[in-house]
Backbone as CSV, one residue per row, in Angstrom:
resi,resn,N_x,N_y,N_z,CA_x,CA_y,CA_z,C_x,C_y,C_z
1,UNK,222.870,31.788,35.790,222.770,31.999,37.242,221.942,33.245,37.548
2,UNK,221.906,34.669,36.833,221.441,35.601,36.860,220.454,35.524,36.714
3,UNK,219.598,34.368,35.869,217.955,33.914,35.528,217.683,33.787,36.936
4,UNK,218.340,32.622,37.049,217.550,31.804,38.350,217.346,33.134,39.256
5,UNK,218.534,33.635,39.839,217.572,34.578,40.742,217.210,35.635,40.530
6,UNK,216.565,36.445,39.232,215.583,36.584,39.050,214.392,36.126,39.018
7,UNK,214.327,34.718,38.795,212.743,34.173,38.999,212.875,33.849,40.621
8,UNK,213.706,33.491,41.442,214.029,33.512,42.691,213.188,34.856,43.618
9,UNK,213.314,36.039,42.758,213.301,37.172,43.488,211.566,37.145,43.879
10,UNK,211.159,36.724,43.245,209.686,36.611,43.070,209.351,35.967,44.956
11,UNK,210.122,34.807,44.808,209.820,33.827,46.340,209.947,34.501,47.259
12,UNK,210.513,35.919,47.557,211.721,36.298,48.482,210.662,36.181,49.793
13,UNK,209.652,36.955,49.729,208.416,37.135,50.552,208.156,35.921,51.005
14,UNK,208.025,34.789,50.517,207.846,33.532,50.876,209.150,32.880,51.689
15,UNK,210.468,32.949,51.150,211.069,32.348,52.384,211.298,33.119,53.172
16,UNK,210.876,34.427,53.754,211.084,35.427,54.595,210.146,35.397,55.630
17,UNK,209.042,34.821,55.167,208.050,34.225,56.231,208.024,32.793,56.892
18,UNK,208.908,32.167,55.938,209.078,30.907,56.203,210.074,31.005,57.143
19,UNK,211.228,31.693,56.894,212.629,31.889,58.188,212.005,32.550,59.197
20,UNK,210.925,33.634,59.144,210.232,33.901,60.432,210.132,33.229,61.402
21,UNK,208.953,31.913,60.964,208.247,31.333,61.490,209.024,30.178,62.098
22,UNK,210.546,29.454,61.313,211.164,28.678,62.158,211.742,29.854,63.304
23,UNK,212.272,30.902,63.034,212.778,31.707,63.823,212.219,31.479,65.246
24,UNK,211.022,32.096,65.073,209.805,32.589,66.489,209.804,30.659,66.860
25,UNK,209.594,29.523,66.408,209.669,28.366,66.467,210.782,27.849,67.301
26,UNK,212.004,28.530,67.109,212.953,28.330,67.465,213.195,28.712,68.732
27,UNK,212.791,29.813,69.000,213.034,30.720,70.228,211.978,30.147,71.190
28,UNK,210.839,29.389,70.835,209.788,28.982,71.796,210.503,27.492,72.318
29,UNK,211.322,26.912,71.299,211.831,25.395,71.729,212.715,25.866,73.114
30,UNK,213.966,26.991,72.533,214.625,26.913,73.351,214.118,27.690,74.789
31,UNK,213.267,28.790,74.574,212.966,29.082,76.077,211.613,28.823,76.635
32,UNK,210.825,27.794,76.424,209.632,27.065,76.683,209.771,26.983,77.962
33,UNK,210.783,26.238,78.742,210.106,26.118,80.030,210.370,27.376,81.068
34,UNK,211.145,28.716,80.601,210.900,29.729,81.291,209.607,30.357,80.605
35,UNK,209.256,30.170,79.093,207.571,30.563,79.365,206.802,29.898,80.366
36,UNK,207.200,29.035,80.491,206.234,27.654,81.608,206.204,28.556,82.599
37,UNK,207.273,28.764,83.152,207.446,29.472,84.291,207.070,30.788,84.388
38,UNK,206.986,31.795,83.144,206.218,33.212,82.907,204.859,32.580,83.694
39,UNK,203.711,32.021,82.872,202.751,31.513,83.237,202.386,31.346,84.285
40,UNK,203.157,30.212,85.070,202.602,29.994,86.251,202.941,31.125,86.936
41,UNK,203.846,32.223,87.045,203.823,33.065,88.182,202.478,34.268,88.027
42,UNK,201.981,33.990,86.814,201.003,34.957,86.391,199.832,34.498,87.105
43,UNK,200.293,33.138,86.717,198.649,32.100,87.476,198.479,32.513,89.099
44,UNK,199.919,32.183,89.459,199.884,32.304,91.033,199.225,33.908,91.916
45,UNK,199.848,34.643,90.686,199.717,35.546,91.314,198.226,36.360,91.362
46,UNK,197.674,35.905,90.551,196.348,36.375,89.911,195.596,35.514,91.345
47,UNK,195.667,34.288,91.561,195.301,33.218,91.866,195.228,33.918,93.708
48,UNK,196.521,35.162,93.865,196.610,35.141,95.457,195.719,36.680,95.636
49,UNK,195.081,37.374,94.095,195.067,38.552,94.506,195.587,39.652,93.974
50,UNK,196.776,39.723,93.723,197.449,40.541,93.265,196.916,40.920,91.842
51,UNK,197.303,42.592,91.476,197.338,42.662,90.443,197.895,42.509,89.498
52,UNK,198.366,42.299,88.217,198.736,41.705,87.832,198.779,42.762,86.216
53,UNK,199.870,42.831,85.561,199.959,43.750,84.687,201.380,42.942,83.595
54,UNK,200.976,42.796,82.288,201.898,42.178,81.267,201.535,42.831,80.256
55,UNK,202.620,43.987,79.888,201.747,44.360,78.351,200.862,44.672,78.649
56,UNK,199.341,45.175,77.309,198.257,45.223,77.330,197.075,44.843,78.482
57,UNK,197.637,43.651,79.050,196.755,43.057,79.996,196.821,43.198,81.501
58,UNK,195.679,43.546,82.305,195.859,44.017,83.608,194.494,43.551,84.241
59,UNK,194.742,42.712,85.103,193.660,42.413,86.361,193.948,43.430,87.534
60,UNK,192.821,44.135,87.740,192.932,45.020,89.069,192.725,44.704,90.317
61,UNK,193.524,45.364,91.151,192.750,45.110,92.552,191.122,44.927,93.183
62,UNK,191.149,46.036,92.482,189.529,46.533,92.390,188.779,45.290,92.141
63,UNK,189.021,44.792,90.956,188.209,43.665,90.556,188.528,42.171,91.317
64,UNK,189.724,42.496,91.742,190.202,41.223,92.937,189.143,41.033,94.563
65,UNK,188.882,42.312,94.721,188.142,42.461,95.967,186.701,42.295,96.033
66,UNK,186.443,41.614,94.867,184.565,41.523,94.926,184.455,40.406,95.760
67,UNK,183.378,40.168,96.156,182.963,38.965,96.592,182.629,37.798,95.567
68,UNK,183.563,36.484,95.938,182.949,35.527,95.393,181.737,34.712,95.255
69,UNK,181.140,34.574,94.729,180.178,33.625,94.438,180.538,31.874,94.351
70,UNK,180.957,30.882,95.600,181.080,29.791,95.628,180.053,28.867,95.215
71,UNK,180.102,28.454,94.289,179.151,27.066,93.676,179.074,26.079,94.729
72,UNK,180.445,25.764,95.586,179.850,24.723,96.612,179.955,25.067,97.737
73,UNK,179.754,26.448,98.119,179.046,26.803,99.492,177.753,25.883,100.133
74,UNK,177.964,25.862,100.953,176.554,25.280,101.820,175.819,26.238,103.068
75,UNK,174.995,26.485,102.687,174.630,27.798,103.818,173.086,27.390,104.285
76,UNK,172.798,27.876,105.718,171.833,27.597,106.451,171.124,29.138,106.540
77,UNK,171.307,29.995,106.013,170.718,30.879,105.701,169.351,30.748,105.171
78,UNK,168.277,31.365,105.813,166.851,31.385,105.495,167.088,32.507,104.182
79,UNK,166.481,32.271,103.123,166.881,32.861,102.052,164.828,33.211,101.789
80,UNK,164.419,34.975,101.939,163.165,35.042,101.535,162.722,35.020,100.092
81,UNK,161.839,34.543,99.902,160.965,33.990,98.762,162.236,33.365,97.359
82,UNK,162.764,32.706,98.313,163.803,31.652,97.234,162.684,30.995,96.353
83,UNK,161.798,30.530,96.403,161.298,29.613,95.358,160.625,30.332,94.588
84,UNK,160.214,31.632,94.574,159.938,32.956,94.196,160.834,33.210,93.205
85,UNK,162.133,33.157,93.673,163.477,33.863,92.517,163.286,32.533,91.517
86,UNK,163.710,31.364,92.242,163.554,30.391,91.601,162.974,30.806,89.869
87,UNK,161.517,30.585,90.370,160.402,30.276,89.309,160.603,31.533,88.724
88,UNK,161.001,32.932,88.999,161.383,33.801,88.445,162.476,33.577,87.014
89,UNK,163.460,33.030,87.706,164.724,32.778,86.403,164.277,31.753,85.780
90,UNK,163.423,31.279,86.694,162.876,29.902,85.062,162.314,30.545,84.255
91,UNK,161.042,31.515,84.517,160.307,32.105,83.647,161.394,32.998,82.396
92,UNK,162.405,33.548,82.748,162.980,34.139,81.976,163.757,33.243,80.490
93,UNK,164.002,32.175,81.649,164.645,31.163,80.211,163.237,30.900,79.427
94,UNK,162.103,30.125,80.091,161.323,29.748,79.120,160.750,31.369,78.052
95,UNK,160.237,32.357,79.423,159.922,33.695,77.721,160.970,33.683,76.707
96,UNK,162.264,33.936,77.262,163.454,34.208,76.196,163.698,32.916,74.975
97,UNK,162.798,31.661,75.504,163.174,30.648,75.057,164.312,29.958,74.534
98,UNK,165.350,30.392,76.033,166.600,29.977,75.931,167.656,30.975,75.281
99,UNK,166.883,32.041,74.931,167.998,32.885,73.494,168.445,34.206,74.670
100,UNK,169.823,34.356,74.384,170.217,35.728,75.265,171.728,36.606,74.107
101,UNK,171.400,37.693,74.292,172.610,38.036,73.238,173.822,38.499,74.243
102,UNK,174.971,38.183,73.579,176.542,38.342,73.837,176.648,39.029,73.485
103,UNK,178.460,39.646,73.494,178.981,40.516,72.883,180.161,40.509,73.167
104,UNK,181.150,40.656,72.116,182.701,40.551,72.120,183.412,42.024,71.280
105,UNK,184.662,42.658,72.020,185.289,43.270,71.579,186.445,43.579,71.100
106,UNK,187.202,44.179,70.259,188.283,44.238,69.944,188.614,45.706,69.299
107,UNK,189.861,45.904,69.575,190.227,47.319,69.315,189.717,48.271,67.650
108,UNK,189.356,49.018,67.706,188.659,49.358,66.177,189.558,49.248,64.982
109,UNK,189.291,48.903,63.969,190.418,49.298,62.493,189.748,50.262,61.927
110,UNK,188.914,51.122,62.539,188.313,52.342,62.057,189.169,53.597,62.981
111,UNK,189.156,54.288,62.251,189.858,55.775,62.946,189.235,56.323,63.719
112,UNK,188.236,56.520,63.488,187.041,57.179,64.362,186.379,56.863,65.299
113,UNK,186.666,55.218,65.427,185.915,54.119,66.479,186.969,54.302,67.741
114,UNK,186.194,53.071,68.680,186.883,52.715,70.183,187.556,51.807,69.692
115,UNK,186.084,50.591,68.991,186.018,49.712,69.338,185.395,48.627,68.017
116,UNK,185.672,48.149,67.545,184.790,47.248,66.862,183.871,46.078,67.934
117,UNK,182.892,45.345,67.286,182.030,44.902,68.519,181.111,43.744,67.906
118,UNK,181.325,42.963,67.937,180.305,41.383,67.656,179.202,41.256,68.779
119,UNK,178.236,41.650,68.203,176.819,40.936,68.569,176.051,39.810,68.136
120,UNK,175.961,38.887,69.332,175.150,37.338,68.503,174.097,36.806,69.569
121,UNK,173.649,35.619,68.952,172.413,35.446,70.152,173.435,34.100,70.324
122,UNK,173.116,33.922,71.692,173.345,32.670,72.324,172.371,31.819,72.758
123,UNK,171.892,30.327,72.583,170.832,29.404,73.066,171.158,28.737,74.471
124,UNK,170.751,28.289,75.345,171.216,28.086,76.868,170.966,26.381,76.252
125,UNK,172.023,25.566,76.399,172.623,24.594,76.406,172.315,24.125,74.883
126,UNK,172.168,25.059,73.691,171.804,24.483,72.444,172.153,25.568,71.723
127,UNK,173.013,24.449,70.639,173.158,25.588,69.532,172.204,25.502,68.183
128,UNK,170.901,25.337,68.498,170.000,24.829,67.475,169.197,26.370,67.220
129,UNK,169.384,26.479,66.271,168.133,28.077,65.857,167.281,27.596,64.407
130,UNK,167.252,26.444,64.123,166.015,26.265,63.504,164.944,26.870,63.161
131,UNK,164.231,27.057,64.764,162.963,27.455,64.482,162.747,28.854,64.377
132,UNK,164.451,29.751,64.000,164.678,31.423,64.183,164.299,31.683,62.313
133,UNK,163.232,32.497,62.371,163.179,33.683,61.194,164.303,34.280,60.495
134,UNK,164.255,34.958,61.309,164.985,36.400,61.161,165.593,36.867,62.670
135,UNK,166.326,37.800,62.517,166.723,38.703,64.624,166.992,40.360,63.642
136,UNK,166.230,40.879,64.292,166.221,42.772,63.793,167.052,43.584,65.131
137,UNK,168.216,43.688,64.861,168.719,44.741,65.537,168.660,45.808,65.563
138,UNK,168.591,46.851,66.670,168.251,48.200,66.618,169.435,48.525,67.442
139,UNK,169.728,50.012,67.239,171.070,50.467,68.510,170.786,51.825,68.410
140,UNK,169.954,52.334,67.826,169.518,53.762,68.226,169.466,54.863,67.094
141,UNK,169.967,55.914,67.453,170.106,57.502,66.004,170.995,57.476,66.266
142,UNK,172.321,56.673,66.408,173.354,57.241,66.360,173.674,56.391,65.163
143,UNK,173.089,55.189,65.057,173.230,54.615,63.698,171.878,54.985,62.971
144,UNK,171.038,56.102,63.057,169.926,56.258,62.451,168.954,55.968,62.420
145,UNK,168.590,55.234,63.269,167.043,54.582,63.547,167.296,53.250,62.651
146,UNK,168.521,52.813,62.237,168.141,51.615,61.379,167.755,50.535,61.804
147,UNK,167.359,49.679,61.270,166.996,48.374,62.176,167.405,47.690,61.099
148,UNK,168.631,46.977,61.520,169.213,45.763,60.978,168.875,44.228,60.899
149,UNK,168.458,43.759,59.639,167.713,42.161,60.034,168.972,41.583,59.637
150,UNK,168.845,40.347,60.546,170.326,38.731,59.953,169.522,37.942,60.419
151,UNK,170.258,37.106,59.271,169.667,35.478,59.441,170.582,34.597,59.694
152,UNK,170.375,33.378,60.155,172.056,32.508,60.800,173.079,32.480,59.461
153,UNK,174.107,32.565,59.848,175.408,31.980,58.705,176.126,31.340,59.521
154,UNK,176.370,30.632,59.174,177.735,29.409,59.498,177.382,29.143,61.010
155,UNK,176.057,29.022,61.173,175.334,28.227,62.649,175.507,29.805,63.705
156,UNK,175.738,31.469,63.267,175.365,32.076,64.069,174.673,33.032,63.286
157,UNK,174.093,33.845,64.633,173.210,34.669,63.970,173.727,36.261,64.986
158,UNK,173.997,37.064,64.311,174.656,38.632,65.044,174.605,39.261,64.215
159,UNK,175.627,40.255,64.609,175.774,41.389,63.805,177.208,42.265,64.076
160,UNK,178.172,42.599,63.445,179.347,43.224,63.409,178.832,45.285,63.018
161,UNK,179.487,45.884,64.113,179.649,47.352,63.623,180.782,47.955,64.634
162,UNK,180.850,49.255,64.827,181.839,49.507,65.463,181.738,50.782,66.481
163,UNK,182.057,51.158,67.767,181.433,52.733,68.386,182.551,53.130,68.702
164,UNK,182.555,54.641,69.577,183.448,55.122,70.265,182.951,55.259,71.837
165,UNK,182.227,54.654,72.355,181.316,54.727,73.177,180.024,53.206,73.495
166,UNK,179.660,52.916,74.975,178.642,51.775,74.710,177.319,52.812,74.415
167,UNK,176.709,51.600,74.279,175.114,51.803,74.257,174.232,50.535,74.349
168,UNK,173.189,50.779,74.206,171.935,49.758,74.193,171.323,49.291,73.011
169,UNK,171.514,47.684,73.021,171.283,47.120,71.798,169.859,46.573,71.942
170,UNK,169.112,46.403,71.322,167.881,45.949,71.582,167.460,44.942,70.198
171,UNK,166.726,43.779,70.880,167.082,42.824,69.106,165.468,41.927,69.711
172,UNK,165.020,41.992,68.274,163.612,41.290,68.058,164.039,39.908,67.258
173,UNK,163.695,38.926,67.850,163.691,37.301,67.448,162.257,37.084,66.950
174,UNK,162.603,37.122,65.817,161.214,36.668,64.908,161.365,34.842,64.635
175,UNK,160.355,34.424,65.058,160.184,32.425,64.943,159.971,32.313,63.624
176,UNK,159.607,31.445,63.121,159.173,30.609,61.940,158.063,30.199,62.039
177,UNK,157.103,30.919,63.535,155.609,30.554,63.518,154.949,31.782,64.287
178,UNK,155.970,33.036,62.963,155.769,34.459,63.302,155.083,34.763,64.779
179,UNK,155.751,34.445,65.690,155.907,34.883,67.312,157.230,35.438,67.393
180,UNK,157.465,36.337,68.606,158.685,36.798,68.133,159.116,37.392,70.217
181,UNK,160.467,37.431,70.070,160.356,38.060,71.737,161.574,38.739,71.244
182,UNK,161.485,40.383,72.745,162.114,41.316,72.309,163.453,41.004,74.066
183,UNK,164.744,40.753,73.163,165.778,40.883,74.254,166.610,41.745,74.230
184,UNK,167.927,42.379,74.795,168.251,43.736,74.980,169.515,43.262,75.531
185,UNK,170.355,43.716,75.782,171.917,43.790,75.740,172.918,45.360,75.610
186,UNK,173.162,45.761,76.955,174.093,46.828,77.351,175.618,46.906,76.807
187,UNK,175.662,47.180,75.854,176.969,47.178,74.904,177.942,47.851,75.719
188,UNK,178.425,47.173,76.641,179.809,47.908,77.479,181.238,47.955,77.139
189,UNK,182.188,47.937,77.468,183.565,48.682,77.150,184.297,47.948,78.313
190,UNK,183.453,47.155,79.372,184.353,46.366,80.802,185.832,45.575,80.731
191,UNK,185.452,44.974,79.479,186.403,43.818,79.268,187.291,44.461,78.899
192,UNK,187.661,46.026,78.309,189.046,46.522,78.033,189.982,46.916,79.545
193,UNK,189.287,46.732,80.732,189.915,46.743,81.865,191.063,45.764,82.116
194,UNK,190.232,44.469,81.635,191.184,43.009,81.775,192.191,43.029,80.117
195,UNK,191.671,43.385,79.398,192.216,42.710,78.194,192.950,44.245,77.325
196,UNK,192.688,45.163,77.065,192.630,46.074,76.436,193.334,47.631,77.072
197,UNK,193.876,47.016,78.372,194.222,48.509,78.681,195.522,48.925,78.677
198,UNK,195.764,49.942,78.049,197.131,50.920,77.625,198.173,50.719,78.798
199,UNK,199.344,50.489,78.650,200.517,50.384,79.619,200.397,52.136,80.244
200,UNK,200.484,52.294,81.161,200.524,53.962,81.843,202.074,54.252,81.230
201,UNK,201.893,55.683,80.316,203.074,56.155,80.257,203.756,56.799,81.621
């Protein structure tokens, strides 16, 4: 009997994660539909305005009071040199040739950082980069003048580092019929307003 659980002792880690996981499993069966109900009052309330604060996460007033932008507005407004802007934002998709860079954040696992920070290019209704080289990132002397080249992996193409502070990313798209266009991306810190901000002691 004393064998067995000794070789037993070995598992312990394993059914300890395993009783976890029915545990937390357990607790979602039985109080599911007052999460239901967490939810929707979050929805509602977000939904009327209010701010809204759970943990980590906080929608502000501030950001409640902008003006919307309605997709199915209809307005009789004389709008000057609309076909002007128009052909303007077309021109930008066709120079950029569809490519614009993102950026996503998450809290640093560096000591010294804010922030860790994913940079990638995005294609406007295509995820095809075929006809991409290379993309050379630059972000300044604070990383040294380096200029970082990547090539796609696993269908993206970016770059991972980490700040205590934004800045300005600037990234050269080299083709495969050595033409190349230069796009740029303001590495901000916004989204820790909604997602990332400290409960007020």
């Amino acid at each position: 009997m004393l064998e067995i659980l000794v070789k037993l002792k070995d598992y312990a880690p394993f059914f300890s994660n395993v009783l976890w996981i029915l545990f937390i499993s357990l607790l979602i069966i039985i109080f599911r539909n007052k999460i239901k109900v967490f939810f929707k009052l979050m929805i509602d309330r977000i939904q009327k305005g209010s701010s809204f604060k759970a943990g980590p996460i906080e929608i502000g007033q501030e950001l409640r009071d902008l003006d919307y932008a309605d997709q199915t507005a209809i307005t009789t407004q004389e709008i000057p040199n609309l076909k002007d802007r128009e052909i303007e934002r077309t021109k930008i998709y066709e120079n950029n040739k569809g490519l614009f860079l993102t950026h996503i954040i998450a809290p640093s696992t560096k000591t010294d950082q804010k922030y860790d920070i994913f940079i990638y290019l995005l294609r406007h209704k295509s995820e095809n980069f075929s006809d991409i080289d290379k993309v050379e990132f630059f972000f300044g002397h604070m990383w040294s003048n380096q200029v970082f080249t990547e090539f796609e992996k696993n269908g993206i193409i970016g770059i991972a580092t980490s700040a205590y502070a934004p800045f300005l990313c600037t990234c050269t798209v080299i083709f495969k019929d050595k033409s190349s266009i230069l796009i740029n991306r303001y590495i901000d810190f916004e989204c820790e307003k909604l997602l990332f901000q400290k409960r007020n002691s």
